[in-house]
PyMOL Python script that loads the backbone (N, CA, C, O; Angstrom):
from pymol import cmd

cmd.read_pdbstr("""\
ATOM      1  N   UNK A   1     -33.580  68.154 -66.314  1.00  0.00           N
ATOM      2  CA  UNK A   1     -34.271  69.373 -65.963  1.00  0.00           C
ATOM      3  C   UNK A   1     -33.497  70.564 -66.519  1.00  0.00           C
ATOM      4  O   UNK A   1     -32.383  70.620 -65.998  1.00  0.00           O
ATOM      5  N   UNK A   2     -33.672  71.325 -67.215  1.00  0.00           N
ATOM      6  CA  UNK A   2     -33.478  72.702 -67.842  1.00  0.00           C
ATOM      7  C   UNK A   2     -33.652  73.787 -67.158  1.00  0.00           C
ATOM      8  O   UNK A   2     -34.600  73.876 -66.378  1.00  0.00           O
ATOM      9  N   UNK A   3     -32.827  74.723 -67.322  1.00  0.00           N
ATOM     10  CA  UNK A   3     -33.001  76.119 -66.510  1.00  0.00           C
ATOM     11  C   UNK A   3     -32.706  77.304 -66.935  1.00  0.00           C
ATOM     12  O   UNK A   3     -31.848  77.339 -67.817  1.00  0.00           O
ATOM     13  N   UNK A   4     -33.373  78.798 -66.405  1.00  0.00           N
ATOM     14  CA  UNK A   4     -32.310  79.929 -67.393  1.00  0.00           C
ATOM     15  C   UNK A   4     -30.837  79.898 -67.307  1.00  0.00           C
ATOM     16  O   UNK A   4     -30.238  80.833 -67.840  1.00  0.00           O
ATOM     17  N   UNK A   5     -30.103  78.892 -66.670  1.00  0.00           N
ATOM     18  CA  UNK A   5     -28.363  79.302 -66.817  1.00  0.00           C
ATOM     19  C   UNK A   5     -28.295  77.752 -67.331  1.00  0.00           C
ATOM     20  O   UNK A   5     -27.542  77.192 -66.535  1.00  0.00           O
ATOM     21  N   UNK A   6     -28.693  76.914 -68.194  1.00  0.00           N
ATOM     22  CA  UNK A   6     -28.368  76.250 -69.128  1.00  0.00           C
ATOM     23  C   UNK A   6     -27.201  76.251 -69.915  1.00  0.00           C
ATOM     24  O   UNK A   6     -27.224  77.245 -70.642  1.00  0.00           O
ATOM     25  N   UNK A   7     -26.494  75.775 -70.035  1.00  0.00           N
ATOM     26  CA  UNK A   7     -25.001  76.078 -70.720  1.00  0.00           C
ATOM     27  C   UNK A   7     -24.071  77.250 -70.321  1.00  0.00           C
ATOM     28  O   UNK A   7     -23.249  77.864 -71.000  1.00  0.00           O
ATOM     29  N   UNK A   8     -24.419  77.380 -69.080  1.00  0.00           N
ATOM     30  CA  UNK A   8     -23.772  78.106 -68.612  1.00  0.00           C
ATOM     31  C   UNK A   8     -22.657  77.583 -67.153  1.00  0.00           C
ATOM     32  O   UNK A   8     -23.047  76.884 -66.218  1.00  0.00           O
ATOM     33  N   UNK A   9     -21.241  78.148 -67.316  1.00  0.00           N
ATOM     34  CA  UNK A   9     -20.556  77.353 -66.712  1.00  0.00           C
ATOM     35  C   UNK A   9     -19.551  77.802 -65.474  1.00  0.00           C
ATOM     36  O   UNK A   9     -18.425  78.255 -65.679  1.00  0.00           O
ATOM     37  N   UNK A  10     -20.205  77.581 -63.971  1.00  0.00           N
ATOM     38  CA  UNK A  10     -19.269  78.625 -62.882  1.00  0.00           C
ATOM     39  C   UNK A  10     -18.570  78.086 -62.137  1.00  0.00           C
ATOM     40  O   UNK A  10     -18.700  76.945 -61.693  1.00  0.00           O
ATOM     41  N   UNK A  11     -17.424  79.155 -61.832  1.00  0.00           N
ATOM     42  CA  UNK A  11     -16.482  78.376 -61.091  1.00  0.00           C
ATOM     43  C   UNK A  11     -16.708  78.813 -59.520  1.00  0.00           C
ATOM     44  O   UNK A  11     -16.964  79.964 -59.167  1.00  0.00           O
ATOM     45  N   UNK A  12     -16.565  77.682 -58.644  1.00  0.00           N
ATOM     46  CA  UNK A  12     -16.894  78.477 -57.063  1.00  0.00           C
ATOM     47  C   UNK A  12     -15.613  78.371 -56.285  1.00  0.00           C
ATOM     48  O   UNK A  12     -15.081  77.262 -56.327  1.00  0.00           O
ATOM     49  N   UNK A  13     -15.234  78.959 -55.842  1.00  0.00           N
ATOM     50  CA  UNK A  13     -13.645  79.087 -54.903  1.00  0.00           C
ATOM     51  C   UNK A  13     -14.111  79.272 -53.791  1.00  0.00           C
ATOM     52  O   UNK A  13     -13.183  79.627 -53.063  1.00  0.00           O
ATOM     53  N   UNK A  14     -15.372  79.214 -53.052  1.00  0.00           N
ATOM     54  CA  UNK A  14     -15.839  79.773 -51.733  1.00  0.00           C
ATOM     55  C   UNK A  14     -16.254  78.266 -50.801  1.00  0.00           C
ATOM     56  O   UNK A  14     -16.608  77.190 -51.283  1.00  0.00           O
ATOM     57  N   UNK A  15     -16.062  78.637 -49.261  1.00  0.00           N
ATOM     58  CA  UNK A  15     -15.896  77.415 -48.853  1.00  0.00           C
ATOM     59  C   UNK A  15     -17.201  78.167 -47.751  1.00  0.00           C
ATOM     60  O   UNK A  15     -17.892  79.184 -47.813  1.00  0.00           O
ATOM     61  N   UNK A  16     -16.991  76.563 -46.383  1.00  0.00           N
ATOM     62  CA  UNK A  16     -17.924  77.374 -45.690  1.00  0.00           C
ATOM     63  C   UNK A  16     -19.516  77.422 -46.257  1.00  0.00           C
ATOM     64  O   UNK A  16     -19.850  76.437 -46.915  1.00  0.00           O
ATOM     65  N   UNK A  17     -20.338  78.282 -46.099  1.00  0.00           N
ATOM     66  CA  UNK A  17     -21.698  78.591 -46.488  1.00  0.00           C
ATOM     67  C   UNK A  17     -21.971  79.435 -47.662  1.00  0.00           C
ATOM     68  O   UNK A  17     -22.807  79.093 -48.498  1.00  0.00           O
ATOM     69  N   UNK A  18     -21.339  80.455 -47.749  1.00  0.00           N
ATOM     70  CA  UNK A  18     -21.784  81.998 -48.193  1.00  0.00           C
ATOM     71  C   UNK A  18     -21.983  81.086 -49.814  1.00  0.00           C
ATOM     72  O   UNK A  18     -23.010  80.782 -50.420  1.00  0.00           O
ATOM     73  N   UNK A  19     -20.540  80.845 -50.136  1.00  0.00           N
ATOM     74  CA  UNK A  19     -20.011  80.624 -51.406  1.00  0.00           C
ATOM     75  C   UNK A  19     -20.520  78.978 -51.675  1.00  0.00           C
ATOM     76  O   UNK A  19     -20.453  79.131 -52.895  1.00  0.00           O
ATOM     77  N   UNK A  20     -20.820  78.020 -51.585  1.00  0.00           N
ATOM     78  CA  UNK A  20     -21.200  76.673 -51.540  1.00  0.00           C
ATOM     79  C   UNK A  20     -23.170  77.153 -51.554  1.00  0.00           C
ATOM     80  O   UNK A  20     -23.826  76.736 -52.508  1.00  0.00           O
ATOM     81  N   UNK A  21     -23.667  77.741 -50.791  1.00  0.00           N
ATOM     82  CA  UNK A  21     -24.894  78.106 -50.900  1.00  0.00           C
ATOM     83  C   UNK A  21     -25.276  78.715 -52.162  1.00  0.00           C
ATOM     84  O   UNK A  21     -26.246  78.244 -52.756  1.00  0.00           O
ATOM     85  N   UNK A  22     -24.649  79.688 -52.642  1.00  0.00           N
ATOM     86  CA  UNK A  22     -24.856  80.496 -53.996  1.00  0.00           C
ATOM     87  C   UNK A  22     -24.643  79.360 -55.136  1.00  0.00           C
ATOM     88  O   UNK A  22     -25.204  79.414 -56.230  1.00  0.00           O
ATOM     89  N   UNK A  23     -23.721  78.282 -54.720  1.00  0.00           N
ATOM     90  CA  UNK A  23     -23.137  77.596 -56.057  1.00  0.00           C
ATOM     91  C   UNK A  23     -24.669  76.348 -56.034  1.00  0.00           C
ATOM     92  O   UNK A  23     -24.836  75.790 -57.118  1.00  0.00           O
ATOM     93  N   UNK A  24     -25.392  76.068 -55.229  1.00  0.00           N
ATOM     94  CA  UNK A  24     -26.107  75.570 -55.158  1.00  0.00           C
ATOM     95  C   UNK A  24     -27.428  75.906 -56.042  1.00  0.00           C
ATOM     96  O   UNK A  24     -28.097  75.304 -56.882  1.00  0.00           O
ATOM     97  N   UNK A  25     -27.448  76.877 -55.567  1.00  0.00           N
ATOM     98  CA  UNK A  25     -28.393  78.504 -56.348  1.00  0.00           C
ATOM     99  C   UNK A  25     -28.736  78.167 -57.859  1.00  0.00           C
ATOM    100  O   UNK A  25     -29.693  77.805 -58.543  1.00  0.00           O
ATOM    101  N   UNK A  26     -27.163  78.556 -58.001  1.00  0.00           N
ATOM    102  CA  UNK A  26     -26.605  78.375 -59.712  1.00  0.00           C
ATOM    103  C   UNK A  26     -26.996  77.098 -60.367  1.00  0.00           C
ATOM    104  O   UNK A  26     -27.498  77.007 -61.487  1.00  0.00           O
ATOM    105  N   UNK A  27     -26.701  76.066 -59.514  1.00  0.00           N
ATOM    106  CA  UNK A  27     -27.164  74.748 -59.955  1.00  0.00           C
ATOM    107  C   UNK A  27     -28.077  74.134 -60.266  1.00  0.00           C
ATOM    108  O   UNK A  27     -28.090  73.096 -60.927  1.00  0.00           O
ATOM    109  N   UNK A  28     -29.234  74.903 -59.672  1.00  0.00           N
ATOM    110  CA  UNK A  28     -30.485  74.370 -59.014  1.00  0.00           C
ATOM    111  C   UNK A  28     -30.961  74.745 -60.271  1.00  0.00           C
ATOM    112  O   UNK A  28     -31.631  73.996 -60.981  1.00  0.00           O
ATOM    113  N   UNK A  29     -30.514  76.304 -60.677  1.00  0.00           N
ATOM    114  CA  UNK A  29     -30.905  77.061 -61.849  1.00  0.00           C
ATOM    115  C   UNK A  29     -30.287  76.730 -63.338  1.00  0.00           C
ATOM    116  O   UNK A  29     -30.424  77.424 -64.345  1.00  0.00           O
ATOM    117  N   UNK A  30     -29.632  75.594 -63.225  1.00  0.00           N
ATOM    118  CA  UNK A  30     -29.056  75.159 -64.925  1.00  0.00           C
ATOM    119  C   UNK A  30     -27.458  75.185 -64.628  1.00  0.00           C
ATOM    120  O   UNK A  30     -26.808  74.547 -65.456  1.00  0.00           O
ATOM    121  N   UNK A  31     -27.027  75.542 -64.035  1.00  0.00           N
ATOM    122  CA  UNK A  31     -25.641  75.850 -64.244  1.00  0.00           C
ATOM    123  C   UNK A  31     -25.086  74.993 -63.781  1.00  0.00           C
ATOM    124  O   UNK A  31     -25.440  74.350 -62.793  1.00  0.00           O
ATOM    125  N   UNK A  32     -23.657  74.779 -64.740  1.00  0.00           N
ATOM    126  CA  UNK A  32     -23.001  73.901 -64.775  1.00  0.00           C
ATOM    127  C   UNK A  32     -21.413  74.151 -63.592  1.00  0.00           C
ATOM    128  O   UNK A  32     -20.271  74.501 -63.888  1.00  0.00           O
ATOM    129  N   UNK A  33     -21.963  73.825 -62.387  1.00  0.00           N
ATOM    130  CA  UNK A  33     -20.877  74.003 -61.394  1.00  0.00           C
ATOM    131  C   UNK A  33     -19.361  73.404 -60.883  1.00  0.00           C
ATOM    132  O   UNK A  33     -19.448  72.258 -60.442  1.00  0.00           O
ATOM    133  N   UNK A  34     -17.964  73.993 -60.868  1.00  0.00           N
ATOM    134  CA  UNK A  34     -17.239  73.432 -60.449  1.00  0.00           C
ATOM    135  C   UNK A  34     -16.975  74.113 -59.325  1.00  0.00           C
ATOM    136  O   UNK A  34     -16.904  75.327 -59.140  1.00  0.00           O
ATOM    137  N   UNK A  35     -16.832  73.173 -58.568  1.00  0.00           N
ATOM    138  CA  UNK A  35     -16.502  73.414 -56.918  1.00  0.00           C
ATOM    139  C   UNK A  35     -14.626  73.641 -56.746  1.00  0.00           C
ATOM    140  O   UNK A  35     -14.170  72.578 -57.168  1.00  0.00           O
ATOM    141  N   UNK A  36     -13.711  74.345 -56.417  1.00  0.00           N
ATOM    142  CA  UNK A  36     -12.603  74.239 -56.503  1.00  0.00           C
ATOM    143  C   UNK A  36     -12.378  74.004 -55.017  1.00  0.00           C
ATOM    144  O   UNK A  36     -12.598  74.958 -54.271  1.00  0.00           O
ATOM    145  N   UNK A  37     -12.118  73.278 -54.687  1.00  0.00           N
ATOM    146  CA  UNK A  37     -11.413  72.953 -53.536  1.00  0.00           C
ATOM    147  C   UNK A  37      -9.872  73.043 -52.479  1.00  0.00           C
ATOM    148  O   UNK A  37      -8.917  72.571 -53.095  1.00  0.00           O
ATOM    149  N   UNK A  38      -9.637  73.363 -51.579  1.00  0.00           N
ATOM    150  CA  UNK A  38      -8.020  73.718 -51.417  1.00  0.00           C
ATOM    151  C   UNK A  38      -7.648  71.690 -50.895  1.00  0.00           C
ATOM    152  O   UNK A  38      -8.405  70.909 -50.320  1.00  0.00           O
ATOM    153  N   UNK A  39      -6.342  71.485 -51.367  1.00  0.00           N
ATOM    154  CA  UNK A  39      -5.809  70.193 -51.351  1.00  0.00           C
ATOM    155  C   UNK A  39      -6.206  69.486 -50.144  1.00  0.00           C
ATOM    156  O   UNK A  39      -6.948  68.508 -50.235  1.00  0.00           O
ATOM    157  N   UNK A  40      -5.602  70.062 -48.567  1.00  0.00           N
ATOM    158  CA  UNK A  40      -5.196  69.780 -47.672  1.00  0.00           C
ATOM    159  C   UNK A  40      -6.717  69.623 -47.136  1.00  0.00           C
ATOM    160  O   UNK A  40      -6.956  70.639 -46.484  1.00  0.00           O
ATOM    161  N   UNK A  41      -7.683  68.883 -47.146  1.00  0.00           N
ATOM    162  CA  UNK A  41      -8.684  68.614 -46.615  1.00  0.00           C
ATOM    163  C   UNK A  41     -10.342  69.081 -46.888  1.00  0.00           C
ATOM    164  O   UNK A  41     -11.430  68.860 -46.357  1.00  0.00           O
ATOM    165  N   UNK A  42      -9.752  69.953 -48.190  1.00  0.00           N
ATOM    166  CA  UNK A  42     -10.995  70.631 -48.675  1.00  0.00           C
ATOM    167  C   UNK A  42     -11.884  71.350 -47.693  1.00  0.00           C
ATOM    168  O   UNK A  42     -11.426  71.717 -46.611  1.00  0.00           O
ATOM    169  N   UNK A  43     -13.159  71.568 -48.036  1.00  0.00           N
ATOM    170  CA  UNK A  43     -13.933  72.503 -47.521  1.00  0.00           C
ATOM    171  C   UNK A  43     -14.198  72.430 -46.157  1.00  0.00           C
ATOM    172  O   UNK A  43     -15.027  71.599 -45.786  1.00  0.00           O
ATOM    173  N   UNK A  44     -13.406  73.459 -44.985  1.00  0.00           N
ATOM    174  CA  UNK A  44     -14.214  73.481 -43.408  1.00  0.00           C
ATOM    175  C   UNK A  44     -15.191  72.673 -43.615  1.00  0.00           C
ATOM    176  O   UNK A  44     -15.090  71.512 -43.219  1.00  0.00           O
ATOM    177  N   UNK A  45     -16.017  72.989 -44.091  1.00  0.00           N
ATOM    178  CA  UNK A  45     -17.257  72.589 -43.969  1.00  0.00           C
ATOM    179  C   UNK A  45     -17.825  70.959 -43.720  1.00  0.00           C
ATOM    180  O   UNK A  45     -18.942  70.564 -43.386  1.00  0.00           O
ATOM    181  N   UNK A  46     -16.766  70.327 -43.981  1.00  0.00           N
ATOM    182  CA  UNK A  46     -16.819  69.214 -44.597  1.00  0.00           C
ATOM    183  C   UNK A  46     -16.916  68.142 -43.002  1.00  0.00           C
ATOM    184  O   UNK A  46     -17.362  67.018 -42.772  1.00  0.00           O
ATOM    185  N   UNK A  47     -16.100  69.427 -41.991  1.00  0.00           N
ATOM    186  CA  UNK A  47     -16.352  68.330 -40.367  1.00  0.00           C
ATOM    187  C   UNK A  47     -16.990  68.483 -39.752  1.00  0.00           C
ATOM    188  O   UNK A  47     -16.985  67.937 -38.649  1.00  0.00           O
ATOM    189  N   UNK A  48     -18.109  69.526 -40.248  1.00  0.00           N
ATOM    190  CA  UNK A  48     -19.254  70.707 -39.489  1.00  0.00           C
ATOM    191  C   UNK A  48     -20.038  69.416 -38.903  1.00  0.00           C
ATOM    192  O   UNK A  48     -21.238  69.524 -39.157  1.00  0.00           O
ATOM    193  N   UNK A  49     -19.764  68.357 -38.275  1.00  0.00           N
ATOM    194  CA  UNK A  49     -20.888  67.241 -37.690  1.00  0.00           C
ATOM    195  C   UNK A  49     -20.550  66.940 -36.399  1.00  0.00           C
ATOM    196  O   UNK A  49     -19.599  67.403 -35.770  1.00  0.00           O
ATOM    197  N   UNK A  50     -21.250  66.259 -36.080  1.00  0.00           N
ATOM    198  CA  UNK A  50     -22.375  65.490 -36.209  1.00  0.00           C
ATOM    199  C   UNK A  50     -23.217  65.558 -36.748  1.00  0.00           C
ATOM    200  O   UNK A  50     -23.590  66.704 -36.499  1.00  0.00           O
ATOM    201  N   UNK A  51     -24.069  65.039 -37.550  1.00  0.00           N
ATOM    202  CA  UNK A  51     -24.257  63.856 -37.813  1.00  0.00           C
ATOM    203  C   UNK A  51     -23.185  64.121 -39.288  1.00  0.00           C
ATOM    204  O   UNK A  51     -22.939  65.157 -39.904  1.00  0.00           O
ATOM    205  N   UNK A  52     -22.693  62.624 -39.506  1.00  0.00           N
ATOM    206  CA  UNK A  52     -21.807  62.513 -41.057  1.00  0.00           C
ATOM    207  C   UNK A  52     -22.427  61.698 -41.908  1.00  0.00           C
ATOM    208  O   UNK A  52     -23.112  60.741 -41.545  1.00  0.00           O
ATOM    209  N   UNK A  53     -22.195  62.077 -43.268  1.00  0.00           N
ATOM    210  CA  UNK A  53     -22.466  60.221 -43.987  1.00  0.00           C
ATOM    211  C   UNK A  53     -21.139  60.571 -45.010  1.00  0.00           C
ATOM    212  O   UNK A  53     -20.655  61.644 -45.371  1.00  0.00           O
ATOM    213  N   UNK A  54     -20.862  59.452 -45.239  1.00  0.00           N
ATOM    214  CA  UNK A  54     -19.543  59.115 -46.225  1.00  0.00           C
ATOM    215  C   UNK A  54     -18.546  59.884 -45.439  1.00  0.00           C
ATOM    216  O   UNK A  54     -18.023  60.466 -46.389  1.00  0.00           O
ATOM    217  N   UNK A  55     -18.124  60.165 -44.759  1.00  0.00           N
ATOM    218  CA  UNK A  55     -17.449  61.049 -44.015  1.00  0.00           C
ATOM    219  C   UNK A  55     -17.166  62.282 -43.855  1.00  0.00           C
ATOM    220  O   UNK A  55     -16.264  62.853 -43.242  1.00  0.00           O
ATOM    221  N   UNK A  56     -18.171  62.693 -44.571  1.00  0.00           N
ATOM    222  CA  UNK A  56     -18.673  64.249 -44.637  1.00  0.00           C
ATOM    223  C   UNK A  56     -19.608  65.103 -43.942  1.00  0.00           C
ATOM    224  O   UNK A  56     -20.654  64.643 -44.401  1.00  0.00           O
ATOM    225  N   UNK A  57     -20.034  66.210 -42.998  1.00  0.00           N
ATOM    226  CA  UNK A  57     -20.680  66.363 -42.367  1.00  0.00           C
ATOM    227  C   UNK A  57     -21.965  66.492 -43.286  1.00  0.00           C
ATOM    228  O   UNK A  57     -21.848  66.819 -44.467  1.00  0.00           O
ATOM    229  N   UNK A  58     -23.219  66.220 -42.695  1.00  0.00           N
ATOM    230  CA  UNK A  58     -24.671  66.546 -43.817  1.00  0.00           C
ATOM    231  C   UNK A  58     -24.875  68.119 -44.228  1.00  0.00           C
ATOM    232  O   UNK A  58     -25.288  68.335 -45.367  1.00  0.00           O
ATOM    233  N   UNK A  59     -24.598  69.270 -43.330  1.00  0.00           N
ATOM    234  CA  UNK A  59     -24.214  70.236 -44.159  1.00  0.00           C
ATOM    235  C   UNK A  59     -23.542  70.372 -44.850  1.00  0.00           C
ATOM    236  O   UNK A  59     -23.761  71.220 -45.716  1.00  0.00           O
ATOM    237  N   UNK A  60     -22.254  69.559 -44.863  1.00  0.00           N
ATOM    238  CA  UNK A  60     -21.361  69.913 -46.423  1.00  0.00           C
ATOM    239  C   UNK A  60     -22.024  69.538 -47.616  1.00  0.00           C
ATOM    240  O   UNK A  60     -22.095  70.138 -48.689  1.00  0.00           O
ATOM    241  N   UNK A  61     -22.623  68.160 -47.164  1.00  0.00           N
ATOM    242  CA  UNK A  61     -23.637  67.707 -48.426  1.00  0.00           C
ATOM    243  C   UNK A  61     -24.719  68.711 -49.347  1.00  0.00           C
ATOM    244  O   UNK A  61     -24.806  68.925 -50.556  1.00  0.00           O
ATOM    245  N   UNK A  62     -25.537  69.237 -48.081  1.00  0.00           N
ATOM    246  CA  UNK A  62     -27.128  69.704 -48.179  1.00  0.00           C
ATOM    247  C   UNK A  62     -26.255  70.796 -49.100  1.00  0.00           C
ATOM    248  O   UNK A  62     -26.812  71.091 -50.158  1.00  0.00           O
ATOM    249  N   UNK A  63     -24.803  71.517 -48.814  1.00  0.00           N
ATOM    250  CA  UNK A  63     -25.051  72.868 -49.548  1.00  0.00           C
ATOM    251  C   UNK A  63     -23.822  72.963 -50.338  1.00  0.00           C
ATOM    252  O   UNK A  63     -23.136  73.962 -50.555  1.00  0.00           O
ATOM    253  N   UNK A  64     -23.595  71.303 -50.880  1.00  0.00           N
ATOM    254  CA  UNK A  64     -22.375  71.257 -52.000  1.00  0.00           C
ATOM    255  C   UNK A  64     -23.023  70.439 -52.807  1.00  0.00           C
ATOM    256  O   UNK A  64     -22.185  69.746 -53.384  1.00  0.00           O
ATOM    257  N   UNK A  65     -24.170  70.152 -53.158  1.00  0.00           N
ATOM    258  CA  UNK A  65     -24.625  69.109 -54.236  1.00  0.00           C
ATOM    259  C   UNK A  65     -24.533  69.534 -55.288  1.00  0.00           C
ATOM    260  O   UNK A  65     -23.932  70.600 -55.425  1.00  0.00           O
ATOM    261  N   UNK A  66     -25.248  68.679 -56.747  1.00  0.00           N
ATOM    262  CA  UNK A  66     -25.296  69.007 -57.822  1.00  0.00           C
ATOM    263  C   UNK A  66     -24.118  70.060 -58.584  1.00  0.00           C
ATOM    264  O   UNK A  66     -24.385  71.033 -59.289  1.00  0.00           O
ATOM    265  N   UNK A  67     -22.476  69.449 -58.142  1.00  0.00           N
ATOM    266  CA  UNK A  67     -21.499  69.859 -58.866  1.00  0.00           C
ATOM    267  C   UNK A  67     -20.289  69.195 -58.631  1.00  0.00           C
ATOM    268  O   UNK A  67     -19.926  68.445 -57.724  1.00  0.00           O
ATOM    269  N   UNK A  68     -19.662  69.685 -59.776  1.00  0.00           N
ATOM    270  CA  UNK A  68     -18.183  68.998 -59.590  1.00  0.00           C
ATOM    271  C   UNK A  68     -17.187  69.441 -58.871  1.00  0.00           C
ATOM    272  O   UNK A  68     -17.035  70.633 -58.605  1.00  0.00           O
ATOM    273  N   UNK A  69     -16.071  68.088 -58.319  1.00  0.00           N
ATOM    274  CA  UNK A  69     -15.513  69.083 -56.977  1.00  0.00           C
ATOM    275  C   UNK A  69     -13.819  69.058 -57.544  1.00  0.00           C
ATOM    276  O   UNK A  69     -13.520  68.022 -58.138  1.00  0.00           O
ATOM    277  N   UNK A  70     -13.045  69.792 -57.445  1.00  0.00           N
ATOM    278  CA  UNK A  70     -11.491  69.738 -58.025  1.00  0.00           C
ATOM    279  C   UNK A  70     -10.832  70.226 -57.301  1.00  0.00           C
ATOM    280  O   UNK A  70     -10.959  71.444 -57.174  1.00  0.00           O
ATOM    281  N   UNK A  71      -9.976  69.623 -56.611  1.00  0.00           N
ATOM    282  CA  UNK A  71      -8.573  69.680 -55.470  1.00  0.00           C
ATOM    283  C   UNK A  71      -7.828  70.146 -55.934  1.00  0.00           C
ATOM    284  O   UNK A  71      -7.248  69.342 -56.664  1.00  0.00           O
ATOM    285  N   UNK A  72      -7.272  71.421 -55.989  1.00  0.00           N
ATOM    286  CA  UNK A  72      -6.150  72.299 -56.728  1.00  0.00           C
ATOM    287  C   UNK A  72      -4.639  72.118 -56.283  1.00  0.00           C
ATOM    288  O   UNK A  72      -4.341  72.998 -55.475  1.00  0.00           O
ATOM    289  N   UNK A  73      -3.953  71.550 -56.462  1.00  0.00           N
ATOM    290  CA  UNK A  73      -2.158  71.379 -55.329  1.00  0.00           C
ATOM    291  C   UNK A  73      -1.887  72.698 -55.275  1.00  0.00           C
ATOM    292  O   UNK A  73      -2.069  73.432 -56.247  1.00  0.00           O
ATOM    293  N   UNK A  74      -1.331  73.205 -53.888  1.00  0.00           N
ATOM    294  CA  UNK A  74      -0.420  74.809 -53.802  1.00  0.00           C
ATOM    295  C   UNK A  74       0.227  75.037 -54.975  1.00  0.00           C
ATOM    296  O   UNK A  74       0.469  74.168 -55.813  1.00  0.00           O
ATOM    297  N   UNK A  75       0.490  76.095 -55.045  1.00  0.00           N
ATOM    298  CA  UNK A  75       1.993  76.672 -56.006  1.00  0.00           C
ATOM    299  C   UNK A  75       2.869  77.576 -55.292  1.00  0.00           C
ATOM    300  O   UNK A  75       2.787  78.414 -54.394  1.00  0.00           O
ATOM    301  N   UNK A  76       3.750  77.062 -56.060  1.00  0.00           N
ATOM    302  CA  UNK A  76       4.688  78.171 -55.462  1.00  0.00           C
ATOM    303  C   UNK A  76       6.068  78.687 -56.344  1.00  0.00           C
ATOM    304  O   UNK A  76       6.875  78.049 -57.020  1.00  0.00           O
ATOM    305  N   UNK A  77       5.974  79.890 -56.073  1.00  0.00           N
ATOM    306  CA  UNK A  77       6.812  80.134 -56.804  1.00  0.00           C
ATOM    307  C   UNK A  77       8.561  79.718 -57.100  1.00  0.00           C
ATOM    308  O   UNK A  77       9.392  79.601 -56.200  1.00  0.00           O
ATOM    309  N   UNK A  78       8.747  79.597 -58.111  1.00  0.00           N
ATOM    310  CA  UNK A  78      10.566  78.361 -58.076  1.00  0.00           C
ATOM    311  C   UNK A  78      11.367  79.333 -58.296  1.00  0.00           C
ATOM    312  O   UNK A  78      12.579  79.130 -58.369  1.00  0.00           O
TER     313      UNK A  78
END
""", "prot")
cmd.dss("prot")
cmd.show_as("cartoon", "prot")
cmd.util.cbc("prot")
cmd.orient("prot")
């Protein structure tokens, strides 16, 4: 399926709804989504259940689909 943001490529740093909802948006619309994730358990969102499947709550699902997800390690400065 093709869309106006076709080759087009975003990065989402937002967890929760606000930011996971918009990246959905983008997706739905052609765009090629990476989800950035923080290490330590990834997105709140992710225990928002009852109900779960794969061990994820179904809202994390319904409003993280159609993208890629990447676990970033802290930094810190040496």
């Amino acid at each position: 399926m093709s869309g106006p943001l076709d080759g087009v490529r975003v990065i989402e740093v937002g967890q929760a709804l606000a930011g996971p909802l918009a990246g959905v948006i983008l997706a739905d619309l052609g765009a090629d989504v990476i989800k950035v994730e923080k290490p330590d358990g990834g997105d709140d969102a992710r225990l928002w259940g009852p109900p779960f499947v794969d061990g994820d709550s179904v809202s994390f699902h319904s409003n993280n689909r159609s993208r890629w997800t990447l676990k970033v390690p802290r930094m810190s400065r040496g």
